[in-house]
N, C-alpha and C positions, 0 to 999 in steps of 0.2 A: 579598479572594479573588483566587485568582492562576490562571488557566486556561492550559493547555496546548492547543492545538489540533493533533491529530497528522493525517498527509494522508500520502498517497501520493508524489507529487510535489506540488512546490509553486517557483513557482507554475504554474498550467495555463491555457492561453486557454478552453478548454471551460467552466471551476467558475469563471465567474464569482460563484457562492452563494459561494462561502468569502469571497471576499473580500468582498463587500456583508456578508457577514456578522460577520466581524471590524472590519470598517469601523464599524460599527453598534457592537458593544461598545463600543471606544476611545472614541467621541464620549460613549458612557454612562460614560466612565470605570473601565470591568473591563480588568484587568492581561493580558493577552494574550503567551503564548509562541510562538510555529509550529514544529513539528518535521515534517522531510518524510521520506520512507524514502528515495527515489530524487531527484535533481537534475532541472531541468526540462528538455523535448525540444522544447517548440516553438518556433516562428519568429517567432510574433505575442505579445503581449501584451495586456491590457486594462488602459484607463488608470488603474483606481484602484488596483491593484498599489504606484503611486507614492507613494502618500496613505496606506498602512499602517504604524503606526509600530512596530508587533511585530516583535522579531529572529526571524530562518530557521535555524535549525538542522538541517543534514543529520547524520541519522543514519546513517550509513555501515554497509557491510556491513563484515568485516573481511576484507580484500585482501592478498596476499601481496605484503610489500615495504613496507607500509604501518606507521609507528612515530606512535602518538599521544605525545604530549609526557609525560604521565601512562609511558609504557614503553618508554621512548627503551634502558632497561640489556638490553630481552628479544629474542630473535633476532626477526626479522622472517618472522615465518610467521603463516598464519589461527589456528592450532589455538592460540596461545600466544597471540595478543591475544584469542580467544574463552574462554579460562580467566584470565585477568587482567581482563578484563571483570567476571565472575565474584568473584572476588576482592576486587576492587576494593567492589562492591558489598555484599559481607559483611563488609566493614567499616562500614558506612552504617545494613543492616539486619542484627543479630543474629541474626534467625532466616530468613534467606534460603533457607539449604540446604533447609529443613524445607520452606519452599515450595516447592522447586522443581519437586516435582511435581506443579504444576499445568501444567507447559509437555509432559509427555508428549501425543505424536503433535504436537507442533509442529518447524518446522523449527529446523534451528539459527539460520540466518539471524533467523526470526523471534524464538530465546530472547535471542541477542545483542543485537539491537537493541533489544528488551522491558528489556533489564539497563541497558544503556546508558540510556533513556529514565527509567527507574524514580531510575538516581543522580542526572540533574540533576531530577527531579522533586524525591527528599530537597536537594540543594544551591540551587536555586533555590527552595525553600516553594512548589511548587504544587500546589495542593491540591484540583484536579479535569482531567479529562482527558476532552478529546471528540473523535472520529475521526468523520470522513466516509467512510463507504463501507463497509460491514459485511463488507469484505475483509480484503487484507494489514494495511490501518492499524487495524482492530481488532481485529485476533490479537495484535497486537505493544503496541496499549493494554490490552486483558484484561492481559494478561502482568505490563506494569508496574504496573498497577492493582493487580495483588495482590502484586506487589514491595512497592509503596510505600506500601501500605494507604492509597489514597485512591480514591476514586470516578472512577467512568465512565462517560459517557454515549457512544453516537452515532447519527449520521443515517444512512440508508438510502433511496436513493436508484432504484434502476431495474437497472440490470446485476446488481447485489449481490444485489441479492431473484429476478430469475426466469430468469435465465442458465443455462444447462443444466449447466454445468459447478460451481453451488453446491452446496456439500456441507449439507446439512439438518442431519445430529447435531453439526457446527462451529458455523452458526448457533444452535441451540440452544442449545450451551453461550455463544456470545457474549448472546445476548436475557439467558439466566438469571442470570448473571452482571452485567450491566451496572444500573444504579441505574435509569436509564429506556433506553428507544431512541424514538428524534425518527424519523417517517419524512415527505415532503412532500406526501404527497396521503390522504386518504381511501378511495380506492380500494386504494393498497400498504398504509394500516393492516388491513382488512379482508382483505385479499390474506394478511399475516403473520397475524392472528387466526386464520384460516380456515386454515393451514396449520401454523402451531404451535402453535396454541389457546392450552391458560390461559395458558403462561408469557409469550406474546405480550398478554398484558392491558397491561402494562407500557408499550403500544407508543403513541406518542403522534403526533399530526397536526400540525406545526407548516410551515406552507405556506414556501417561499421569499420570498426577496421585495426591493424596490428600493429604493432609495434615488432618492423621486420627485421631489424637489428637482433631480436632474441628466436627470430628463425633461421637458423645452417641451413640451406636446400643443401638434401643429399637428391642426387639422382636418382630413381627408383630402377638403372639398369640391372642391376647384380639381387632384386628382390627374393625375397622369399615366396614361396607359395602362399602369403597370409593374406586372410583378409580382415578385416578389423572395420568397427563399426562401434560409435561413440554415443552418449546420450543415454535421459530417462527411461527408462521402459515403463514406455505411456502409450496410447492408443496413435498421436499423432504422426511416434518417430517408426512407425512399418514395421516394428520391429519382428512381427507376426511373419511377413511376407519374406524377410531377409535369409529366414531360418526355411521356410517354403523354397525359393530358392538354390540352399545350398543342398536340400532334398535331390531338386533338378540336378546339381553337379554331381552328387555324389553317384547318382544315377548315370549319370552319364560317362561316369569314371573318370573325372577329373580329379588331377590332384589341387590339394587346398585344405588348408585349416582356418578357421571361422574364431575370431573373439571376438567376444560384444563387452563392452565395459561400461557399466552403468547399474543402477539397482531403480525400482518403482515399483509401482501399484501393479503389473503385469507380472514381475519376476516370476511368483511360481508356477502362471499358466502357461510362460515363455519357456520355462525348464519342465515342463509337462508333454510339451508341443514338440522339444528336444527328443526327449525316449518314446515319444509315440511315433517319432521317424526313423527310431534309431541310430540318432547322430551324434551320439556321445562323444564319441574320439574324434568328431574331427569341427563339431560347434560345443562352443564353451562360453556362459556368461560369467564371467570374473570380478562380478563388482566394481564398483569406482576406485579410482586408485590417484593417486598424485600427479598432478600434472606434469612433472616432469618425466614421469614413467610413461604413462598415458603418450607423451611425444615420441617415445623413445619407442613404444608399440607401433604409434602411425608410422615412421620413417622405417621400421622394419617390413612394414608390410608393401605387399603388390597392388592393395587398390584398399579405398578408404568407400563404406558402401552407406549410402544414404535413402534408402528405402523411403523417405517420409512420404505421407498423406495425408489427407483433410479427415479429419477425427466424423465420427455423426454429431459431434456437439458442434461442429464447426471450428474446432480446435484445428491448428494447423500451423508451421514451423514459417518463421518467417526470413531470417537470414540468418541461421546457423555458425555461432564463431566457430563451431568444431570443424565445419567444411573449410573453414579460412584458414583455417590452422594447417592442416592437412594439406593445403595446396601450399600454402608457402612451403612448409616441410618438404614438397617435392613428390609426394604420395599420390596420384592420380583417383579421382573420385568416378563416383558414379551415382548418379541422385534424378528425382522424379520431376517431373514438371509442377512441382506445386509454387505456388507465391511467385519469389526473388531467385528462387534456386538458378534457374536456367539463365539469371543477368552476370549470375559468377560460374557457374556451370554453362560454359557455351559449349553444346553437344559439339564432338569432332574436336574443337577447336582447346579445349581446357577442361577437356571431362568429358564423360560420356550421361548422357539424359534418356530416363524411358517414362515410360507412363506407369503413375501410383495402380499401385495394385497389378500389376502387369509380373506375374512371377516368373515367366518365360521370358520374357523380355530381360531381367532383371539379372536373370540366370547368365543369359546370353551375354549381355555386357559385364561382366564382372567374370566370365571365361573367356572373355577376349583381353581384358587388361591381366587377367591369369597368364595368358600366354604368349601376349606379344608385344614381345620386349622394347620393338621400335614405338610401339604407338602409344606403349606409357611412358619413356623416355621424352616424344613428343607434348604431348598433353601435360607434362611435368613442365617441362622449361616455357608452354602457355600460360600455364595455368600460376608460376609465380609472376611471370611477367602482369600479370595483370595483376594480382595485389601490388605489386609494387605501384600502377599506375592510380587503381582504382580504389586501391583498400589501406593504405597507408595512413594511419592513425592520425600520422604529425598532419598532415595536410588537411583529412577529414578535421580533426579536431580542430584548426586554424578557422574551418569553412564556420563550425557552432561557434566560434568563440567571436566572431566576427556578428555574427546575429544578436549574441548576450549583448555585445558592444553596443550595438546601432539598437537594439530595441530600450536599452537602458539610456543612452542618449534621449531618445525620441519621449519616453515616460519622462524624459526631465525637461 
């Protein structure tokens, strides 16, 4: 079996999932392709990026100016490499044309790169196809899917599902169409059931997960006074609230020092928000940094703080690899009741849980894993035990690889 893996960009510091995830195949020995729509924008990396041995293929929009080797003889405009696309492809599948009416109300962007995707599907034998993100990357796999008659699965993840700007009868025809859909938490399966009913039966829970052999659990007994908090600075990740918060401690004269590591569209009103509290010396945003530093911050610190909340666009965090990370590493969390948080965040048990927007609340538990040393000790040695049981990559990844299996059978 020969799987395509199509992404948006690729690769992305944020998904670190894709790659633990395709990491995880390779070692299983499944044949792994990557196709990305767009080239990468970030500035950091994560290190297992180096350790994937699958080729990246960008799928290109078609640009004026631009001659693929394939139509080096055709003038160099979009419209002539978007109908040679075309073409091309009808030669590959005989009954192309007949399909093509499945790409009405799709852009053209998406039909071409759907044509494009579909030929090296037929030229390289791959015979199942799975996208992240019930977006652009699965309009553009639906497409090829029924180019190339071969199966489709994908994940669905958090922006994709409750964004205000999702279209309902798009995702429906992606659910209805796809072999299964994988989404990572319990709460999004329920969330798609409850909103697209039957044809969301299909919708399956397959958690993210780590590769726990490249996490040491240190203990968090002998911690620092740190707290440390990871992620965009976007509306979603609280970040607003976390710094509100450390107002409350500072007030209360507790000791603690605050980093936030990430860079976004919020930075300079989050560093505004900072000196209007006067918390210079003791909260700091430090930009993204290396993931291996990044680890070496969480395992330093006394508690890993996860503020998130449901955006007003409806934007909202769906299962966090930064918190997975953090709990293997042994760091004790603290995060809100949104989404999936509280199915890996079990209050008491492997973390402490309060209500988004709840600043007192928020203050309170994050001055209790401040200061006591048993119940982040405790909460540490839960909170890996359950990745080990529930978040272990090799396993998860075995659970999809098993679905590519059985739905590529069934397609044949």
């Amino acid at each position: 079996m020969r799987v395509a893996y199509v992404v948006k960009r690729y690769p992305r510091y944020s998904e670190t999932f894709v790659v633990n995830e395709i990491l995880a195949h390779e070692k299983a020995g499944l044949n792994i392709d990557i196709f990305a729509l767009r080239p990468p924008c970030d500035t950091h990396f994560q290190n297992g990026i180096s350790q994937v041995r699958a080729s990246v293929t960008y799928i290109r929009k078609p640009i004026q100016g631009r001659v693929s080797e394939s139509l080096n003889s055709l003038s160099p405009t979009a419209d002539s490499y978007f109908w040679a696309e075309l073409q091309e492809l009808s030669k590959l599948i005989p009954d192309f044309w007949s399909k093509l009416a499945i790409a009405q109300g799709e852009t053209a962007s998406v039909v071409y790169q759907a044509a494009w995707l579909a030929r090296e599907v037929k030229l390289r034998g791959i015979s199942h196809l799975h996208a992240h993100f019930g977006s652009v990357s699965t309009s553009v796999t639906r497409l090829a899917s029924h180019f190339a008659n071969v199966p489709y699965t994908f994940t669905t993840h958090a922006k994709d599902i409750f964004h205000e700007s999702v279209d309902i009868d798009d995702m429906k025809r992606k659910i209805k169409d796809a072999s299964t859909v994988v989404t990572v938490s319990d709460y999004n399966q329920q969330y798609l059931q409850k909103t697209y009913g039957q044809i969301a039966n299909k919708v399956q829970r397959i958690y993210n997960g780590l590769n726990l052999s490249q996490f040491d659990y240190k203990s968090p007994q002998n911690s620092s006074s740190q707290i440390i908090s990871v992620g965009r600075l976007v509306e979603k990740k609280g970040t607003f609230a976390l710094i509100e918060a450390c107002f409350l401690l500072k007030k209360w004269e507790c000791d603690f020092h605050c980093q936030i590591v990430g860079m976004g569209d919020l930075e300079t009103e989050l560093k505004q928000q900072i000196e209007a509290l006067k918390l210079q010396n003791c909260v700091n945003i430090i930009g993204p940094r290396p993931q291996n530093e990044v680890f070496k911050l969480i395992q330093d610190s006394a508690v890993f703080a996860a503020p998130y909340i449901i955006g007003k666009d409806g934007n909202r965090d769906g299962l966090p690899t930064v918190l997975l990370e953090a709990m293997a590493l042994g760091t004790p969390c603290v995060g809100t009741d949104v989404t999936g948080i509280p199915e890996m965040i079990k209050h008491e048990e492997t973390g402490l849980i309060v209500p988004q927007n709840n600043l007192e609340a928020l203050a309170i538990a994050l001055r209790t894993l401040l200061t006591s040393e048993n119940m982040r000790i405790q909460l540490a040695k839960n909170a890996r035990k359950l990745m080990e049981t529930d978040f272990n990559i090799e396993q998860n990844a075995a659970t999809l690889k098993s679905l590519f299996k059985s739905n590529s059978t069934n397609k044949n």
